[in-house]
C-alpha positions in Angstrom: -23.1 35.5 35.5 -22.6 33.9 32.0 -25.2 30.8 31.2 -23.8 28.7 29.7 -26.8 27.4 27.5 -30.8 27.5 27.4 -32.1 26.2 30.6 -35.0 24.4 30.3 -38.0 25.5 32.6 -38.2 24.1 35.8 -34.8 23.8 36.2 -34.5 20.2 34.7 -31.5 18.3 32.4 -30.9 20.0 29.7 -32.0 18.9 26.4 -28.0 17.8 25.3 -27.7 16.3 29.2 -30.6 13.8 27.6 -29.5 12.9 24.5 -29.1 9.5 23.4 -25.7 10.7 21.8 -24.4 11.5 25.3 -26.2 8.6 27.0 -24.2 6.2 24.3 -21.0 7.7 25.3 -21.6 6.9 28.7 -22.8 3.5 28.2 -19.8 2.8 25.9 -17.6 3.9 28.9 -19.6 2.1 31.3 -19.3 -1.4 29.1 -15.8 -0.7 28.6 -14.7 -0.6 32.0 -17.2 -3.6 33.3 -15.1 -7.0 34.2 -14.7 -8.8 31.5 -16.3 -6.6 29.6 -19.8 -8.0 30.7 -22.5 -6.0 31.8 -25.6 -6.1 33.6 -28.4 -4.1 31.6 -30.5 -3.4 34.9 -27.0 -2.0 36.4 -26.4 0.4 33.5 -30.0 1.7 33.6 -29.8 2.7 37.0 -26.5 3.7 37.0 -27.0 6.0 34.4 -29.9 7.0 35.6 -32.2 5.9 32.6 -35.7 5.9 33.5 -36.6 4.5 30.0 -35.3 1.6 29.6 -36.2 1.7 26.2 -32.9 3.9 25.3 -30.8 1.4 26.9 -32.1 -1.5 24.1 -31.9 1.5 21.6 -28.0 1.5 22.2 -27.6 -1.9 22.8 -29.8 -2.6 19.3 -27.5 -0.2 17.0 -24.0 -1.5 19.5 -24.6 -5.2 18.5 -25.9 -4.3 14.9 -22.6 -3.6 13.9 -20.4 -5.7 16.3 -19.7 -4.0 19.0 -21.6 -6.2 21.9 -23.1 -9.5 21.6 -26.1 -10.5 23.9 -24.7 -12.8 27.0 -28.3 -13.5 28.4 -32.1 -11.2 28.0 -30.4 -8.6 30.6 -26.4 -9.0 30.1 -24.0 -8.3 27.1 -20.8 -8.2 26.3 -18.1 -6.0 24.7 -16.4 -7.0 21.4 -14.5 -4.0 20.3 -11.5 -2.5 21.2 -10.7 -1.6 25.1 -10.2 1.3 26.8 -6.6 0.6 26.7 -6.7 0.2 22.9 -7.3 4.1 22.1 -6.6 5.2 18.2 -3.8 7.2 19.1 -2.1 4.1 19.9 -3.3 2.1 17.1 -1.9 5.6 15.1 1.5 5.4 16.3 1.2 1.3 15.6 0.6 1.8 12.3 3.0 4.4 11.4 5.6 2.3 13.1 4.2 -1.2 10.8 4.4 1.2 7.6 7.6 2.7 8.6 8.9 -0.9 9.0 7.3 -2.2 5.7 9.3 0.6 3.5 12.4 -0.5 5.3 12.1 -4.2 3.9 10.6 -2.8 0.8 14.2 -0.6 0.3 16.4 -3.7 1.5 14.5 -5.8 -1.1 15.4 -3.1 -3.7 19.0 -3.8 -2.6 19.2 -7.2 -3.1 17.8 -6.9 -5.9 20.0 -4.5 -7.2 23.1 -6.7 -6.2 21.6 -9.6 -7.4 21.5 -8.0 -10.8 25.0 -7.4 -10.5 26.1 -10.7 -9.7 23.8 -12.5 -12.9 25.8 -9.7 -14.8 29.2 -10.4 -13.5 28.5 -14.5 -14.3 27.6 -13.5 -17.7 30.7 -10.9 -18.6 33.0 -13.6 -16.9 31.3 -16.4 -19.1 30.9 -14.5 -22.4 34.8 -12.7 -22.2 36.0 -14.8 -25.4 39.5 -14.8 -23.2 38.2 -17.0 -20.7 37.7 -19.7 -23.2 40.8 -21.0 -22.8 40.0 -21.8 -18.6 38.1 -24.7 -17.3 34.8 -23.6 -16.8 32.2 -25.8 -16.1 29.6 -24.4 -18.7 28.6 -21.2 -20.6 25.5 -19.5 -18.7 23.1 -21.1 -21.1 23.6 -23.8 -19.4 22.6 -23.3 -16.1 19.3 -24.3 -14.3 16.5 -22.9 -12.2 16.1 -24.7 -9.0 13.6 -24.0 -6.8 11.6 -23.3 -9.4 8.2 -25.2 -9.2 9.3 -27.9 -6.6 10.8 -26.0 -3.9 8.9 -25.7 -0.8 6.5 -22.7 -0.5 9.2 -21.5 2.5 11.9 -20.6 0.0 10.2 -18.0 -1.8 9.2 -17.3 -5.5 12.8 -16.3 -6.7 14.9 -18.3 -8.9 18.6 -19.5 -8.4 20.7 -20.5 -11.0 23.2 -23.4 -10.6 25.6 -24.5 -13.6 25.2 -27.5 -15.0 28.3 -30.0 -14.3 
């Protein structure tokens, strides 16, 4: 039969079965899946089995150093990160779908951009065409004026619309 690693002598855990790295991962999925993401410290050391408790404040030490868990009371924290429902595969997919969405206004923008260009073009050609002269028209594109320029609310946006002068 095929071992599948060093066994220690005696028969004991493993030195991997006692690593802090496999003991965080546990406690991680222990704290995740506590009510409210609250936890009793005395609960996870026994039901993990710790029998230095010690290794528990280790984890909880490096957890809350970088924002994982805040400290509820002496024996009790609390999970701040993401659930177990929140997995990066799903946050993944989220973000491909957001940046997917993003180019799609980006391109729509270009559009309207583009056809605004047209239409400040048409204005002009119809404005400048020395044969128009001779029609009523209210004034020659010099003369129109920004509006919601500076006093527009901040709702409208920072584009300019031109309106001829009467």
């Amino acid at each position: 039969m095929a071992e599948s690693g060093p066994q220690p002598p005696g028969g004991g855990p493993s030195r991997h079965e006692k690593s802090l790295g496999l003991l965080t991962t546990k406690f991680v999925s222990l704290l995740q899946e506590a009510k409210d993401g609250v936890l009793d410290l005395k609960l996870a050391a026994d039901t993990l089995a710790v029998r230095q408790k010690r290794r528990i404040y280790d984890i909880t030490n490096v957890l809350e150093g970088i924002g994982l868990i805040e400290k509820k009371s002496k024996n009790s924290i609390q999970w701040k990160g993401v659930g177990p429902g929140c997995n990066t595969r799903e946050i993944a997919h989220k973000l491909i779908e957001l940046k997917a969405e993003i180019e799609d206004l980006e391109q729509r923008e270009r559009e309207l951009e583009q056809q605004k260009m047209w239409v400040q073009q048409s204005i002009r050609n119809v404005s400048d065409d020395v044969q128009n002269n001779r029609y009523p028209f209210p004034a020659p594109c010099s003369a129109f004026i920004p509006i919601f320029a500076s006093d527009a609310p901040a709702a409208v946006g920072r584009k300019k619309m031109l309106v001829p002068v009467l």
